[in-house]
C-alpha positions in Angstrom: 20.1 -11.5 9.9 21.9 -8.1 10.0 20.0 -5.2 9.8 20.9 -1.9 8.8 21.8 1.4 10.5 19.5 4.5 9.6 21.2 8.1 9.3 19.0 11.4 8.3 21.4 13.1 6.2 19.8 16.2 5.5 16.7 17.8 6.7 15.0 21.1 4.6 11.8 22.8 5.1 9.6 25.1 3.6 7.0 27.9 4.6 4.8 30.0 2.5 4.7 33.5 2.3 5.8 35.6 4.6 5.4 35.7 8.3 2.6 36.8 9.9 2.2 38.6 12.9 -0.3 38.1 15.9 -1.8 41.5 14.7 -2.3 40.0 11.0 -3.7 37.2 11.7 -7.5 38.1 10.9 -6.1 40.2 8.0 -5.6 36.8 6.2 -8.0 34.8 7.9 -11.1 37.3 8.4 -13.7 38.0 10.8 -16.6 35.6 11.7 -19.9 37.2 10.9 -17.3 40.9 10.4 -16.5 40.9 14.3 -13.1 40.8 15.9 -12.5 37.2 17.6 -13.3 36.9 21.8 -11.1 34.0 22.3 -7.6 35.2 20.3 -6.1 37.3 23.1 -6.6 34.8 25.1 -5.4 31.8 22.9 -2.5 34.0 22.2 -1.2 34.8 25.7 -1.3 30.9 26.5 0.5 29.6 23.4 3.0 32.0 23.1 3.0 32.2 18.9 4.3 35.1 17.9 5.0 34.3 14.3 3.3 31.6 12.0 3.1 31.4 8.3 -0.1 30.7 6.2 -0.5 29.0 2.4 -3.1 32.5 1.9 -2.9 36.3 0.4 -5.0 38.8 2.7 -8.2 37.7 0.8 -8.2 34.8 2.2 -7.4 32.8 -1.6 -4.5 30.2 -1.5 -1.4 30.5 -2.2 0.0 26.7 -2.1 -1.5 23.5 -1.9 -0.3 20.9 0.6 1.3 18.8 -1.8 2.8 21.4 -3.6 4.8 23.0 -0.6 5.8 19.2 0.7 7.5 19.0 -3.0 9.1 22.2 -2.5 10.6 21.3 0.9 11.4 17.9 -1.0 13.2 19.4 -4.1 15.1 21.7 -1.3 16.8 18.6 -0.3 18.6 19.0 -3.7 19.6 22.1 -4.0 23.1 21.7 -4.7 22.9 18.3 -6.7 19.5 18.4 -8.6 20.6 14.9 -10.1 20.2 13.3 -6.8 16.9 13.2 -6.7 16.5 10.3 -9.1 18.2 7.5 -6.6 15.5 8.1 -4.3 13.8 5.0 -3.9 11.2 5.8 -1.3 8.5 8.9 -0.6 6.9 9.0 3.2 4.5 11.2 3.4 2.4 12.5 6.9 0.3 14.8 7.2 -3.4 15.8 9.1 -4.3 18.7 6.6 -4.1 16.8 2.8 -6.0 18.8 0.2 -8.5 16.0 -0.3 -9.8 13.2 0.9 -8.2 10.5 -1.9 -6.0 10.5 -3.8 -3.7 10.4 -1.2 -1.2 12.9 0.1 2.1 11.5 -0.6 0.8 10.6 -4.9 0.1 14.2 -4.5 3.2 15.6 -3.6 4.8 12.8 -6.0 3.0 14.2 -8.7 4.3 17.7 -8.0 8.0 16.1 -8.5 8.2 14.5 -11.8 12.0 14.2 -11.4 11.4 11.5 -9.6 10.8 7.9 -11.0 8.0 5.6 -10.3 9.1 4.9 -6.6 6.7 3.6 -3.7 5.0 5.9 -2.0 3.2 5.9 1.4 0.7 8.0 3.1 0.7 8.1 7.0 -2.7 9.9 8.6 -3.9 11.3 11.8 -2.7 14.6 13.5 0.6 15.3 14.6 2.0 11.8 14.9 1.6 11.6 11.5 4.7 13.2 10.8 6.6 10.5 13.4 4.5 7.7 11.3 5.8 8.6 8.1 9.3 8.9 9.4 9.2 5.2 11.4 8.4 4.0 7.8 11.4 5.5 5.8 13.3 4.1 8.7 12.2 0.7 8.8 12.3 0.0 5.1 15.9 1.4 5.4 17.0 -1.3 8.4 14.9 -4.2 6.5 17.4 -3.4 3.6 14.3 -3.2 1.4 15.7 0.6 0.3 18.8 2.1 0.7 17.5 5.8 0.8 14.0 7.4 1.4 12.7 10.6 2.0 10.3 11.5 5.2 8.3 14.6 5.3 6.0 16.4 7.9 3.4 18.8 6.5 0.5 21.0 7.6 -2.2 23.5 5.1 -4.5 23.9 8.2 -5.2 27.6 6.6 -7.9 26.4 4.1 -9.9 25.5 7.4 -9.6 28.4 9.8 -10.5 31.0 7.1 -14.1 32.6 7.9 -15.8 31.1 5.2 -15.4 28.0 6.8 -17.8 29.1 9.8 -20.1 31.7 8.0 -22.9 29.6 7.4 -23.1 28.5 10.9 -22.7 31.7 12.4 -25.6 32.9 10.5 -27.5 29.9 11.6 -26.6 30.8 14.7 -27.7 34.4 14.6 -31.1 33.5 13.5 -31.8 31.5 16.0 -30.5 33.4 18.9 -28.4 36.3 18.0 -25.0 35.4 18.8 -23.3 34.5 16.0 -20.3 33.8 18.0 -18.8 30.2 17.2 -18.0 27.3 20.2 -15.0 28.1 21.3 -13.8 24.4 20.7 -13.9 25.6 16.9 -12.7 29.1 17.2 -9.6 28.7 19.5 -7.7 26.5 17.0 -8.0 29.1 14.7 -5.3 30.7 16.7 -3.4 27.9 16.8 -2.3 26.4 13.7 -0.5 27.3 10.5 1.5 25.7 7.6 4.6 24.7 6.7 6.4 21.7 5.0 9.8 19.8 5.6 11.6 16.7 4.6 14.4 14.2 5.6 17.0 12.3 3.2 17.7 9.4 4.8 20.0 6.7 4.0 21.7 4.2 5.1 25.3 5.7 5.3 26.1 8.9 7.1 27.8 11.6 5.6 31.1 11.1 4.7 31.5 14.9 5.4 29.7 16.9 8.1 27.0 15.2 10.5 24.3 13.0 10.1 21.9 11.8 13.0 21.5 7.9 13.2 18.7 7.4 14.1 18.3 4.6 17.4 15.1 3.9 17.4 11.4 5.5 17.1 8.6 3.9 19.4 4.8 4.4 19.8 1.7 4.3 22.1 -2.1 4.8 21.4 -4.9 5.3 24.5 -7.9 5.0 22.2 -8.8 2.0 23.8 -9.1 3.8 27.0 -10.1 7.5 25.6 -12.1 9.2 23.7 -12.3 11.7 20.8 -10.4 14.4 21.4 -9.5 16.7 18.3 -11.6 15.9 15.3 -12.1 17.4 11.9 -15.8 16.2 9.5 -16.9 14.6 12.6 -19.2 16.0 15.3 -19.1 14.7 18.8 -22.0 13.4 20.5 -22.7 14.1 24.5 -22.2 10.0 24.6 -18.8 10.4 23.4 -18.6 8.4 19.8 -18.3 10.5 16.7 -20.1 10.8 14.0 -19.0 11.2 11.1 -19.9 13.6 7.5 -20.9 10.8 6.0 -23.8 10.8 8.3 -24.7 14.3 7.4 -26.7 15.9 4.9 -24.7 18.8 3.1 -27.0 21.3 4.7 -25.9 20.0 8.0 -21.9 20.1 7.0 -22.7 23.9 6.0 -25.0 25.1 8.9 -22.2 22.9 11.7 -19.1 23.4 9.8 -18.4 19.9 10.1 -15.2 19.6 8.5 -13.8 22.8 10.9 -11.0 21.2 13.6 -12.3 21.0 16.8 -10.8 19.7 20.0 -12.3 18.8 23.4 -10.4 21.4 25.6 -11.3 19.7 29.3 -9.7 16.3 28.0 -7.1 17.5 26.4 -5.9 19.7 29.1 -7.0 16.5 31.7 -4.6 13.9 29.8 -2.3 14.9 27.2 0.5 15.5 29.3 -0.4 12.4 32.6 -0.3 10.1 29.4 2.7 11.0 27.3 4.7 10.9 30.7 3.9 7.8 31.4 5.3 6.4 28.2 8.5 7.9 28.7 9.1 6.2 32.2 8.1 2.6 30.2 11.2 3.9 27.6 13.6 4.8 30.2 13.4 1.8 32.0 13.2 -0.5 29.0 16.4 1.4 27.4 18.1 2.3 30.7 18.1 6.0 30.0 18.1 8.8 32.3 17.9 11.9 32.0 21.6 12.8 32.0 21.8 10.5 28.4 20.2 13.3 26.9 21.5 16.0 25.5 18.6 17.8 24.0 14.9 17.4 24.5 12.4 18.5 21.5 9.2 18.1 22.5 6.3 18.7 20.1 4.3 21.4 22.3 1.1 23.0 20.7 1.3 25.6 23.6 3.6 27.2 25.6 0.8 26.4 28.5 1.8 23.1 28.4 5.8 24.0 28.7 5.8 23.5 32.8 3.4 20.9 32.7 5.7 18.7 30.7 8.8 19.4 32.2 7.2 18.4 35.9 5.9 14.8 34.4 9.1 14.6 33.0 11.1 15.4 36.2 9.0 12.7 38.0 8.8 10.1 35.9 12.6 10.4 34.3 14.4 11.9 36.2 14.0 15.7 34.8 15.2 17.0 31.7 16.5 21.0 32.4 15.5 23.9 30.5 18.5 24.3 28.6 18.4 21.0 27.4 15.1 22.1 25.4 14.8 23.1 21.3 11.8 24.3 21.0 10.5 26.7 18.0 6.7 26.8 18.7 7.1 30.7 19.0 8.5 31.7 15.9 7.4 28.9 13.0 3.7 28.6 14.9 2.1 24.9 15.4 2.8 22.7 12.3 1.0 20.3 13.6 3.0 17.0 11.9 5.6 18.9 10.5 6.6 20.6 14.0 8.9 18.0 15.0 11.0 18.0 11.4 11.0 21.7 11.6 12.6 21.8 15.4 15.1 19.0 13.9 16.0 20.8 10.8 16.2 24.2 12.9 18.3 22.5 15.3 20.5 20.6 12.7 21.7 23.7 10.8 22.2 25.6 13.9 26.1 24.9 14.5 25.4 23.6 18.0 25.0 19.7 17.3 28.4 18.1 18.0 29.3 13.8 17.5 28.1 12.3 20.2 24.8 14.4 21.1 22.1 12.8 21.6 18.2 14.0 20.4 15.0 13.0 22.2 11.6 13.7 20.6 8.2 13.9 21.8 5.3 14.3 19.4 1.7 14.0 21.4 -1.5 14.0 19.3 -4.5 14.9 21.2 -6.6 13.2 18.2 -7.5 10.2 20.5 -4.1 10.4 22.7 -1.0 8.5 20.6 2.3 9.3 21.4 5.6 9.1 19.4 8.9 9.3 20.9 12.7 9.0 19.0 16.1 8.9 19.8 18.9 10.5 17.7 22.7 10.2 18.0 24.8 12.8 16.4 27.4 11.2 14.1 
């Protein structure tokens, strides 16, 4: 049986507001128990973010559900033939951040484009994979032949759970009992971290009969959970044996007092394996799909710091051969952390550039810390 080729066709995204500044960032977000933060200046100086963009107004109030700014990057798509939008056979939708629990993300953004028809829609989860999840399953339904055209989207609202609010009740707890209200610094220091944003991918299967398209060769997967534990976690709390446990298992005093749905992370075991892992994966590619280094053209690597920059590119250099600076896209510094839509947003960025030429071929790397999955692409330029 044949299967089909897979092109993205045209990518879009969409941020909220305006952008904000390092400076600005406690404007919109506020100040735990009214005092200026002790970790940002450092979180700052090792990620690099200079600009991000947040789904809030300086109270604190938002501006843009999840959903609602996924449709916007989705409607985007059609700017220039709104009549489009109604072939669209398939909505994939990932996402860490949704604005509730159920119903799920992708209904929601459906819901917030009625131009569509009644068309399947699926709902990737986790952290930043997600994004890569949602967009392996607009591809494979493509190659199956089951569609002939979907739309994939990556999208983060991580604002709603860095705002102070959020930590208030614990920091009081925490003031009572001992006087320092300050909050763990696995909680505070993604704070400083994440932001929001939304962008989509038409994909078909036919390339543009003008202009470029990117076929897309393949998209491949890893998870270490069954060799790792809990890394970054939102309603959970970790326990010094490692398991998590979850809000369910909380009394709503408890979710208050421990803000138990903040994000947190384990810093020691993220910065101990997120990087030894992911470049292991990529030797197992390259020798499976005899690539080396020199096969690629440009490198976009899902980074959620610019601390890790060096560390990657030294796995990389020993396990595939080494990948040179200038063969990077990254936008990390200007767009912030978007968590699963970062990877669409470097692609998109880097599609409408005027660099991309036929023949140029894309690697991505998305790394979730979550429990330590890994997502890696290839994309030709056709």
């Amino acid at each position: 049986m044949s299967v089909n080729q897979v092109y993205i066709n045209s990518t879009s995204k969409f941020f909220p507001n305006n952008p904000v500044s390092n400076d600005e960032m406690e404007e919109y977000l506020g100040y735990i128990d009214g005092r200026p933060s002790k970790s940002k200046k450092i979180v700052l100086r090792n990620n690099g973010i200079i600009n991000r963009y947040y789904a809030l107004d300086k109270n604190g109030k938002s501006t843009h559900t999840n959903a609602e700014m996924t449709a916007l990057a989705v409607k985007e798509l059609f700017k220039n033939d709104p009549e489009k939008i109604k072939e669209i056979e398939l909505l994939s939708c990932g996402t860490s951040s949704p604005d509730q629990v159920m119903p799920s993300h992708g209904v929601m953004a459906h819901g917030w484009l009625p131009e569509f028809e009644s068309i399947e829609v699926v709902s990737p989860a986790g952290v930043c994979c997600a994004g890569m999840h949602a967009l392996k399953f607009a591809y494979l339904a493509i190659k199956a032949g089951e569609v002939k055209n979907a739309i994939a989207t990556g999208s983060e609202r991580f604002s709603g759970l860095l705002v102070s609010d959020v930590f208030e009740e614990e920091a009081q707890k925490l003031k009572e009992m001992e006087d320092n209200p300050f909050i763990a610094f696995q909680k505070d220091f993604l704070r400083w971290m994440l932001s929001d944003g939304a962008s989509a991918f038409l994909m078909s299967d036919k390339p543009n009969p003008d202009g470029l398209s990117l076929r897309v060769d393949w998209i491949e997967g890893a998870s270490y959970a069954n060799v790792m534990d809990t890394c970054m976690y939102m309603g959970g709390e970790k326990m010094e044996d490692g398991s998590l446990k979850g809000f369910m298992d909380y009394t709503p005093e408890e979710i208050m007092n421990k803000s138990i749905f903040s994000v947190k992370q384990d810093i020691t075991l993220l910065s101990d394996n997120i990087v030894h892992l992911g470049g292991k994966k990529i030797k197992e590619i390259f020798d499976k799909k005899g690539l080396t280094a020199g096969d690629i053209d440009y490198f976009l690597p899902h980074i959620s710091s610019d601390f890790f920059k060096s560390k990657i590119y030294d796995l990389v250099e020993f396990y595939g051969g080494g990948i040179p600076y200038e063969k990077w896209f990254i936008n990390l510094y200007t767009v912030g952390n978007v968590g699963a839509a970062s990877v669409y947003l470097m692609i998109d960025e880097l599609f409408h550039s005027g660099k991309l030429k036929k023949g140029d071929r894309l690697l991505l790397l998305v790394p979730e810390s979550a429990r330590f999955s890994y997502m890696y692409a290839m994309l030709t330029v056709c």
